[in-house]
KEKE-3310 file (N, C-alpha, C; in steps of 0.2 Angstrom, whole numbers, plus 5000, padded with zeros to 4 digits):
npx = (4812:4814:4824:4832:4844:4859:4861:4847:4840:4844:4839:4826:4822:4828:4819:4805:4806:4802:4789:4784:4778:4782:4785:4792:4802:4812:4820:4820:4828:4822:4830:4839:4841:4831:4838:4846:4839:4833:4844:4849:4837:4837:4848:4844:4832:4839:4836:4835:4843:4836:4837:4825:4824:4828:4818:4810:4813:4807:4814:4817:4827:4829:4826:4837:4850:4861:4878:4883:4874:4860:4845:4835:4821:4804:4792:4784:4783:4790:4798:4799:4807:4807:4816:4806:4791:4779:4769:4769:4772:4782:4784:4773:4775:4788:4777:4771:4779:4782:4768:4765:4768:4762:4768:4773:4777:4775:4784:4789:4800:4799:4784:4772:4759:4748:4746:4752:4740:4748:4756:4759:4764:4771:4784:4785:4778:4782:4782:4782:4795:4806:4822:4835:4852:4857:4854:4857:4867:4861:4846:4837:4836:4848:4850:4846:4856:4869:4885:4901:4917:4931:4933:4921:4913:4925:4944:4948:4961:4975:4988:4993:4989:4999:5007:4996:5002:5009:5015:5019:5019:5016:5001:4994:4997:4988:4975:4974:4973:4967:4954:4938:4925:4911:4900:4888:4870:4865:4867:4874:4869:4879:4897:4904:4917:4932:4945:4958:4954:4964:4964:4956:4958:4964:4953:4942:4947:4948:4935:4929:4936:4934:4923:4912:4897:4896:4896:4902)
npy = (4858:4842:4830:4817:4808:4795:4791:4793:4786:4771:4768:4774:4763:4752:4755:4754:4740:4735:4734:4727:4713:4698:4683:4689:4681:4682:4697:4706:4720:4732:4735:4752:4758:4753:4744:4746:4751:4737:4728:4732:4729:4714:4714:4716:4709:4697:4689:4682:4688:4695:4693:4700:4696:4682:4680:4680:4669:4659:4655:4649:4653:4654:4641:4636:4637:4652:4655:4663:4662:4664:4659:4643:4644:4635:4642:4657:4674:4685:4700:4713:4726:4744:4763:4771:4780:4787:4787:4774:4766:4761:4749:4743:4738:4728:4720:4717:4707:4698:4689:4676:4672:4669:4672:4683:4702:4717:4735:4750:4762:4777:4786:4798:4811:4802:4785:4772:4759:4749:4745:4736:4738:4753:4766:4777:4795:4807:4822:4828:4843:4831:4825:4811:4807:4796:4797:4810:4819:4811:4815:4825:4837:4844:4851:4865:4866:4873:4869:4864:4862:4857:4842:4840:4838:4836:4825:4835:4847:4842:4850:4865:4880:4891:4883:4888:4899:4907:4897:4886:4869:4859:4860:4865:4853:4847:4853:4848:4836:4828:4817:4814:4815:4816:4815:4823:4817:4825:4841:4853:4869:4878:4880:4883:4890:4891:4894:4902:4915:4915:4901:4896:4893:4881:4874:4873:4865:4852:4851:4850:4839:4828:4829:4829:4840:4850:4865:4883)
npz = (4961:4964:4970:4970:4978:4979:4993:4999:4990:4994:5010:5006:5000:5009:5019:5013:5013:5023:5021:5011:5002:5012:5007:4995:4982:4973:4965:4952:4941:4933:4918:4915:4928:4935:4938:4952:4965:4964:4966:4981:4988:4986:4994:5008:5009:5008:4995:4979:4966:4950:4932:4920:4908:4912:4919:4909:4901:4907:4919:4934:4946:4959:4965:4968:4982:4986:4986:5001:5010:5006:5003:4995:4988:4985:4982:4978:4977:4962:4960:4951:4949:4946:4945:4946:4940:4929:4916:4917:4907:4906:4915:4909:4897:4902:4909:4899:4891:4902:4902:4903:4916:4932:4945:4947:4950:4949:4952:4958:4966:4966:4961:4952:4953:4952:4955:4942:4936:4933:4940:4956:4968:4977:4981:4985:4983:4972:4964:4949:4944:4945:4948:4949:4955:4949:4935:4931:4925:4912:4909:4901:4909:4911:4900:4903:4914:4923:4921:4934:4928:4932:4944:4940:4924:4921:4928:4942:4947:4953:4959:4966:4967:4963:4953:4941:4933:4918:4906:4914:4913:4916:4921:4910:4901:4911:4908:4894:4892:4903:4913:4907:4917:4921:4909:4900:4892:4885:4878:4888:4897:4899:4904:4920:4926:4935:4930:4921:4908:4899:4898:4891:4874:4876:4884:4878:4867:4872:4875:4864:4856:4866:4875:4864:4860:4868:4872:4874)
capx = (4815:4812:4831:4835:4852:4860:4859:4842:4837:4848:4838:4819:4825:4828:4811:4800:4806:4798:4782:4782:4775:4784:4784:4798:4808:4817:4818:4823:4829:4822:4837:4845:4839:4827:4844:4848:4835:4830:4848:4848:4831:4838:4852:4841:4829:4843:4834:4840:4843:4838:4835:4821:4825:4828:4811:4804:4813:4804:4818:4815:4834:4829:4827:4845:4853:4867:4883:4882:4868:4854:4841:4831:4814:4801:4788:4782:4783:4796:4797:4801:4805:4810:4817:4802:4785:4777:4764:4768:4773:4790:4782:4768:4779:4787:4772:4768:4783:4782:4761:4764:4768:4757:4771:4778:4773:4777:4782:4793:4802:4794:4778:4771:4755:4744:4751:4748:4737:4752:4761:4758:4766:4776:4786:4783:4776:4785:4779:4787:4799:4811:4829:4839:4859:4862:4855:4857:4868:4857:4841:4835:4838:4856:4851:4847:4861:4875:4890:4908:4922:4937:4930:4915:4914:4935:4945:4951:4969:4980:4994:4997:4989:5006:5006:4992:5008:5010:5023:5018:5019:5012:4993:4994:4995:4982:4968:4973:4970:4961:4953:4931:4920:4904:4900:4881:4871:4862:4873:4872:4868:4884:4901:4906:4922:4937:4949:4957:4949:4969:4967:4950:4957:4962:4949:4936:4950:4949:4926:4927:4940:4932:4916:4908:4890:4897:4893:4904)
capy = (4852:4836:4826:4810:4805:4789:4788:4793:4780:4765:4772:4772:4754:4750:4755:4750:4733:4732:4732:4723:4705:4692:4679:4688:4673:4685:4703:4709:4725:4735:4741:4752:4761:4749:4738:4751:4749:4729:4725:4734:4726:4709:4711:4717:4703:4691:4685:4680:4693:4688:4698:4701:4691:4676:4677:4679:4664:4655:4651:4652:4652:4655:4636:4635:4641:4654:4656:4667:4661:4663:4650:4639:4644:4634:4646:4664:4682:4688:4708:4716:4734:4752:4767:4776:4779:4793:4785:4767:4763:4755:4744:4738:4735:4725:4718:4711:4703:4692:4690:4671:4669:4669:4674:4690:4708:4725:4740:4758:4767:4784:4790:4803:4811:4795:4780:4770:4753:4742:4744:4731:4741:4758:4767:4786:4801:4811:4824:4831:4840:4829:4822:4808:4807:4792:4799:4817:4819:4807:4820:4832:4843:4845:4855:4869:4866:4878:4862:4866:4861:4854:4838:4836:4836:4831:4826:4840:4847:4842:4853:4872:4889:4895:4881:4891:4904:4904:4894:4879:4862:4851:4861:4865:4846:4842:4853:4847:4827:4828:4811:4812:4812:4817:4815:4823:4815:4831:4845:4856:4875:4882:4877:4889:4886:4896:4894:4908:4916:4916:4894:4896:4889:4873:4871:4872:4861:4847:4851:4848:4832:4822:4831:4833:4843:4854:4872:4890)
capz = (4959:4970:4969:4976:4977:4981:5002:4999:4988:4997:5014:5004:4998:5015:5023:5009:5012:5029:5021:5006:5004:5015:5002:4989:4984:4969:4964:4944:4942:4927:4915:4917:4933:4941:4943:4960:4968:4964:4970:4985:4990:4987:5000:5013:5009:5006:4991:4974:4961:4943:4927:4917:4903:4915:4919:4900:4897:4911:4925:4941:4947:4967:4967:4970:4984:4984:4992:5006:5013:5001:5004:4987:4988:4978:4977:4981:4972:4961:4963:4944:4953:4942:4951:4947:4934:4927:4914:4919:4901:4903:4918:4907:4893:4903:4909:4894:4890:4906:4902:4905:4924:4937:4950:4946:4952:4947:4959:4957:4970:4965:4956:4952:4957:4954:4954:4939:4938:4931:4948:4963:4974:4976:4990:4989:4979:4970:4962:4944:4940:4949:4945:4952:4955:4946:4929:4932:4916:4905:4911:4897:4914:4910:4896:4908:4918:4922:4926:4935:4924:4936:4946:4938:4917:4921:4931:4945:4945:4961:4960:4968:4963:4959:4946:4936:4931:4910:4906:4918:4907:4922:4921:4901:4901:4914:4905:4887:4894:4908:4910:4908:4923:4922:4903:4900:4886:4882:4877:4893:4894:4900:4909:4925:4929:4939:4923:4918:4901:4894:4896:4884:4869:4879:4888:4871:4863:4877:4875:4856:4854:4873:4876:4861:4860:4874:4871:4875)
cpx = (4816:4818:4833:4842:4851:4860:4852:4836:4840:4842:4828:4818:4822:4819:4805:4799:4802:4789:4778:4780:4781:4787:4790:4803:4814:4816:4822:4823:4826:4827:4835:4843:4836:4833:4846:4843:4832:4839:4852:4844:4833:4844:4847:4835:4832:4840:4838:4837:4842:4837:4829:4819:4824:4820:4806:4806:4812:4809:4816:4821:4833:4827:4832:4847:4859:4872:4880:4875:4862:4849:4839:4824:4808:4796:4787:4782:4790:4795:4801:4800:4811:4811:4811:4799:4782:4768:4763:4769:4779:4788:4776:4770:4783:4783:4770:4772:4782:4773:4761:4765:4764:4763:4775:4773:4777:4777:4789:4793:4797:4788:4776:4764:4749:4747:4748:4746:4741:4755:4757:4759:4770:4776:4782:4781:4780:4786:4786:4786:4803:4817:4831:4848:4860:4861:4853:4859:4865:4851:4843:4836:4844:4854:4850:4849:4869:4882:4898:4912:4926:4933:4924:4914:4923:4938:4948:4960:4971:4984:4992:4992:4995:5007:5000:4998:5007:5017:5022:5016:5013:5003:4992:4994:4989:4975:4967:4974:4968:4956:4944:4929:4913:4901:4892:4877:4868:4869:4868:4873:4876:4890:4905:4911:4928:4943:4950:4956:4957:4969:4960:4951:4958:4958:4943:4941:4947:4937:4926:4931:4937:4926:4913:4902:4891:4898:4897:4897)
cpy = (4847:4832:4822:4808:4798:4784:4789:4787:4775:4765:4770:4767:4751:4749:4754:4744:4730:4730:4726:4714:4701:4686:4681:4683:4676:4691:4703:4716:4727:4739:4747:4754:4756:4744:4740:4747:4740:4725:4729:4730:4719:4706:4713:4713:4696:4686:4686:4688:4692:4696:4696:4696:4684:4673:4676:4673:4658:4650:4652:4649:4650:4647:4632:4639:4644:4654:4664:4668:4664:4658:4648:4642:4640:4639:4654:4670:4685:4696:4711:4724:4740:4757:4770:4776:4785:4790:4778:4763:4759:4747:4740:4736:4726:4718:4713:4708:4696:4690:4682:4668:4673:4672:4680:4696:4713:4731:4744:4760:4775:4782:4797:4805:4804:4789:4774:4762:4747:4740:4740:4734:4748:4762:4776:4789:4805:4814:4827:4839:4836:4824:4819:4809:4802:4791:4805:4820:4816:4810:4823:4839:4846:4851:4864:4872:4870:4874:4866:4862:4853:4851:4839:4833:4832:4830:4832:4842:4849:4846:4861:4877:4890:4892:4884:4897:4902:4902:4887:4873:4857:4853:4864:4856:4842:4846:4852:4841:4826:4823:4814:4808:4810:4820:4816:4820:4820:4835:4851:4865:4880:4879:4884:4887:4893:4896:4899:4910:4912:4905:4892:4892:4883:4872:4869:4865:4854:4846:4846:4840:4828:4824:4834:4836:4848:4862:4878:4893)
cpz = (4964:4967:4973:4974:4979:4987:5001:4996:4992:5004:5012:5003:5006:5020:5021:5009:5017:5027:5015:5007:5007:5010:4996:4990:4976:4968:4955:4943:4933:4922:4912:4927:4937:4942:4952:4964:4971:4967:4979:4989:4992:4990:5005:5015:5009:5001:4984:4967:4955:4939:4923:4912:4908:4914:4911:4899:4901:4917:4928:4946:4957:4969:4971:4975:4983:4988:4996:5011:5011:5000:4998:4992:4984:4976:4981:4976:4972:4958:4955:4948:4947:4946:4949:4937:4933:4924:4916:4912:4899:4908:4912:4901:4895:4905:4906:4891:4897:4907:4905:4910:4928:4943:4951:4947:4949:4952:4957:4965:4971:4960:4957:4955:4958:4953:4948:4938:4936:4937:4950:4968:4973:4982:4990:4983:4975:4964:4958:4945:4946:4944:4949:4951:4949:4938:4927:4924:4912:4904:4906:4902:4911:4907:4898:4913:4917:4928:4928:4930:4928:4941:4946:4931:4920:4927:4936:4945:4955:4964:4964:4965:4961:4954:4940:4933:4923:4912:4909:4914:4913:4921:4913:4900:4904:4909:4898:4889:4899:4907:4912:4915:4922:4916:4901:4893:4882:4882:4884:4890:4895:4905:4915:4929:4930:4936:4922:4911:4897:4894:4891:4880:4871:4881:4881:4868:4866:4876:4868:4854:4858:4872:4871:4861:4865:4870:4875:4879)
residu = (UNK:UNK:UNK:UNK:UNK:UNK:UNK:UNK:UNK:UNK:UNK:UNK:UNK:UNK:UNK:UNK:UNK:UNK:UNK:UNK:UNK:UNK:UNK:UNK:UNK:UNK:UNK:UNK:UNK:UNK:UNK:UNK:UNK:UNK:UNK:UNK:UNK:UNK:UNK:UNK:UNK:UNK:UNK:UNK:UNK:UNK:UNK:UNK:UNK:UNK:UNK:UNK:UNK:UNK:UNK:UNK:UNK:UNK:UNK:UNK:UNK:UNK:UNK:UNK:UNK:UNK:UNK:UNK:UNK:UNK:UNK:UNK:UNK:UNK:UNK:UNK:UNK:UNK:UNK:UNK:UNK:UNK:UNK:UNK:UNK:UNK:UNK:UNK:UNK:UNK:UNK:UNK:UNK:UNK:UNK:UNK:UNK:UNK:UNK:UNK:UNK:UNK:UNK:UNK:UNK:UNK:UNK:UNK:UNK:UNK:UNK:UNK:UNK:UNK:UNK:UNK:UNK:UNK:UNK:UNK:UNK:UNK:UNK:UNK:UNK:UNK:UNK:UNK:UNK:UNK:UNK:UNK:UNK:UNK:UNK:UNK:UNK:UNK:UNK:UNK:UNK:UNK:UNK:UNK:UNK:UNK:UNK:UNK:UNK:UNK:UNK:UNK:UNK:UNK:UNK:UNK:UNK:UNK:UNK:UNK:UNK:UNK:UNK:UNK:UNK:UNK:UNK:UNK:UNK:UNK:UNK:UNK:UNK:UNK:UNK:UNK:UNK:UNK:UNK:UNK:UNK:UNK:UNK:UNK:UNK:UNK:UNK:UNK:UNK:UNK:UNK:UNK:UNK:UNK:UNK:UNK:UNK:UNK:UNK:UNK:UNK:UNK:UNK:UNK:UNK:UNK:UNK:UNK:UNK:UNK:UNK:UNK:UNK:UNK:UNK:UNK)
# end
């Protein structure tokens, strides 16, 4: 499994930028995912941020400078970037929504083995299966996933080993409302968690009423 986290994209961002054309005067982030990456890109170029849509509806905002020292540009290449492509079918969807400007480009973080002809540019190869951090849980992987309990699906309990004792009100409380963490959108394959079996029926109570689709 090939898995890029968060430092490591911020970091591929970064060194991708040194090569890319000169002339970006904005970058647009593909929703949801392609926003990481395309604002990232646009502090390290210090150029203006827009959205997709802006561009459909024929702005061109980067005329205007920003605070923080953001210059107006009149013209140059605005960078439509996605963290990453497979068949190249959400870029060229895109694509064809912005069919009527001449100044926009198309480019992914990752690819797969070939890189496909809607792109303009792209940083690195990366061959499937691969999973990222920042939609690890929204991954059909999940579903083959064996996830922790306490600080990960909820949050963690702060108190003592000696408070796990029956009888203890303060950790009987914390795993019947235990606030949502890490909420998968699949239903995953198992939870492996260091709970003792006798806190079970909480623990299922707290799966079935907050984390529905969660599976024993």
């Amino acid at each position: 499994m090939n898995f890029v986290g968060h430092a490591q994209l911020a970091e591929d961002v970064r060194v991708w930028s040194l090569d890319l054309p000169d002339d970006l005067v904005a970058v647009a982030g593909v929703p949801r995912s392609g926003i990481l990456p395309a604002t990232h890109l646009a502090l390290h170029r210090n150029i203006h941020l827009v959205t997709v849509e802006s561009l459909e509806r024929g702005e061109s905002p980067w005329r205007q400078s920003l605070r923080r020292g953001v210059p107006a540009r009149e013209s140059g290449i605005v960078l439509v970037v996605d963290d990453t492509m497979n068949s190249g079918g959400t870029l060229c969807d895109v694509r064809c929504r912005l069919r009527q400007r001449n100044d926009v480009r198309f480019a992914a973080v990752y690819y797969t083995e070939a890189m496909p002809d809607v792109a303009d540019f792209a940083f690195r190869k990366l061959s499937l299966p691969r999973c990222f951090e920042w939609n690890l849980f929204h991954s059909n992987y999940i579903e083959c996933a064996c996830v922790d309990m306490d600080g990960v699906l909820c949050d963690d309990w702060t108190g003592s080993e000696a408070d796990f004792g029956p009888g203890k009100a303060e950790y009987l409380q914390h795993i019947q409302t235990a606030r949502p963490r890490w909420l998968p959108t699949y239903p995953i394959m198992a939870i492996v968690s260091s709970r003792l079996e006798k806190y079970r029926p909480q623990t299922m109570d707290w799966c079935n009423d907050i984390a529905c689709g969660f599976e024993s």
